[in-house]
C-alpha positions as a printed Julia matrix, in Angstrom:
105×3 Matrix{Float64}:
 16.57   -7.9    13.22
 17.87  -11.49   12.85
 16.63  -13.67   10.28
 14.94  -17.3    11.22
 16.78  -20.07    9.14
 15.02  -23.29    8.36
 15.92  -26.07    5.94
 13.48  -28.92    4.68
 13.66  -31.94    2.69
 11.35  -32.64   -0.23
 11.52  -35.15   -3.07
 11.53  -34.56   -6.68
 10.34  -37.87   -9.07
 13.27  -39.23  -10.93
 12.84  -38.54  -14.4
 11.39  -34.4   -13.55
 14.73  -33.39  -12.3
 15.15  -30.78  -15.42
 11.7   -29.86  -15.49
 11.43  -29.01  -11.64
 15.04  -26.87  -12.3
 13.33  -24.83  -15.13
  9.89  -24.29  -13.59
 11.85  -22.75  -10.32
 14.26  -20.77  -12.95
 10.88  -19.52  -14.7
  9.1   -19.08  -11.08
  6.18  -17.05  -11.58
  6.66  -12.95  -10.78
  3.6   -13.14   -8.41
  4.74  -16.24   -6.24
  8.18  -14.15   -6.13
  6.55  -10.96   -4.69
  4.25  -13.13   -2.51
  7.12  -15.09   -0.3
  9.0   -11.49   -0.23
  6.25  -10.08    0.77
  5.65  -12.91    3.57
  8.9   -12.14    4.93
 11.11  -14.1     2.73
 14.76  -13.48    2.77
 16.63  -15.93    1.37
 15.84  -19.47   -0.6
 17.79  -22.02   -2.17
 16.61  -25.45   -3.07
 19.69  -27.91   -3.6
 19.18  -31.14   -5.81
 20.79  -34.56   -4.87
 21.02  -35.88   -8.18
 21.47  -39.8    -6.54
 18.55  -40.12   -4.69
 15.88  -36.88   -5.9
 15.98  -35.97   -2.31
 15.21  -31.68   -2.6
 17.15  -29.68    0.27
 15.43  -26.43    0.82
 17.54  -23.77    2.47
 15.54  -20.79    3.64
 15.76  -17.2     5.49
 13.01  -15.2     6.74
 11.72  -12.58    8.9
  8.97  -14.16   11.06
  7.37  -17.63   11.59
  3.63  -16.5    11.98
  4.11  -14.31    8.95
  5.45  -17.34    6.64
  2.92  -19.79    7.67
  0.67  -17.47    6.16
  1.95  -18.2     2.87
 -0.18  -21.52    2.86
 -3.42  -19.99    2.48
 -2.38  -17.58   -0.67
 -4.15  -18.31   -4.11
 -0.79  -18.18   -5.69
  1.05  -20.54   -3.83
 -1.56  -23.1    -3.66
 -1.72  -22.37   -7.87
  2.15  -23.04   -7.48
  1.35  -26.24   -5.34
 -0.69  -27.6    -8.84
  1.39  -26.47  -10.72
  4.42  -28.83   -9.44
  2.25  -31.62   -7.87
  2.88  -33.65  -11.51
  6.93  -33.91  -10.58
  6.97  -34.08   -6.97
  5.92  -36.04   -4.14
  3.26  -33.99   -2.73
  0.12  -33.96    0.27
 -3.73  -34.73   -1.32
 -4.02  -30.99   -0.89
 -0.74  -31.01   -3.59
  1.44  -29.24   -1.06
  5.01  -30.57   -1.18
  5.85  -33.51    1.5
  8.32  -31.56    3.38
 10.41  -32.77    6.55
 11.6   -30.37    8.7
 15.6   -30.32    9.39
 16.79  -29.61   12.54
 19.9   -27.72   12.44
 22.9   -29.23   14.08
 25.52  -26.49   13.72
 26.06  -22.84   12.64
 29.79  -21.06   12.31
């Protein structure tokens, strides 16, 4: 089975750079079993320290499955829990754009 890759772009306030890399170093046991258990396969998040721009880098299994992940207690505890150091919806899920992927090799 081939994995589905998607990439995003979030933004992380300014002066929370080292708090949003230690919450994600600390990230809660239950959110981890959650996305692997929503078909998660792979995720990095990559900072650009210049502007706070977030690139999220992810892997999974199946598109219906991971949109599931929205509606989970834990991630929308998770989406609280980092609303203070990110820019974020009113219902405190990230702001994420979509990348489109341009090339592969």
């Amino acid at each position: 089975m081939s994995t589905i890759k998607k990439a995003v772009r979030m933004h992380v306030f300014e002066d929370k750079h080292e708090e949003y890399e230690r919450r994600h170093n600390e990230l809660w046991p239950e959110m981890r079993e959650m996305l692997f258990a929503h078909g998660l396969v792979k995720y990095s998040i990559w900072l650009d320290v210049e502007t706070s721009y977030l690139f999220g880098y992810l892997e999974i299994e199946d598109e219906e499955l991971w949109a599931k992940t929205a509606d989970t207690a834990i991630n929308r505890k998770w989406w609280d829990f980092m609303a203070d150091v990110m820019d974020c919806n009113p219902d405190n899920s990230p702001v994420c754009v979509d990348l489109k992927n341009v090339f592969d090799i």
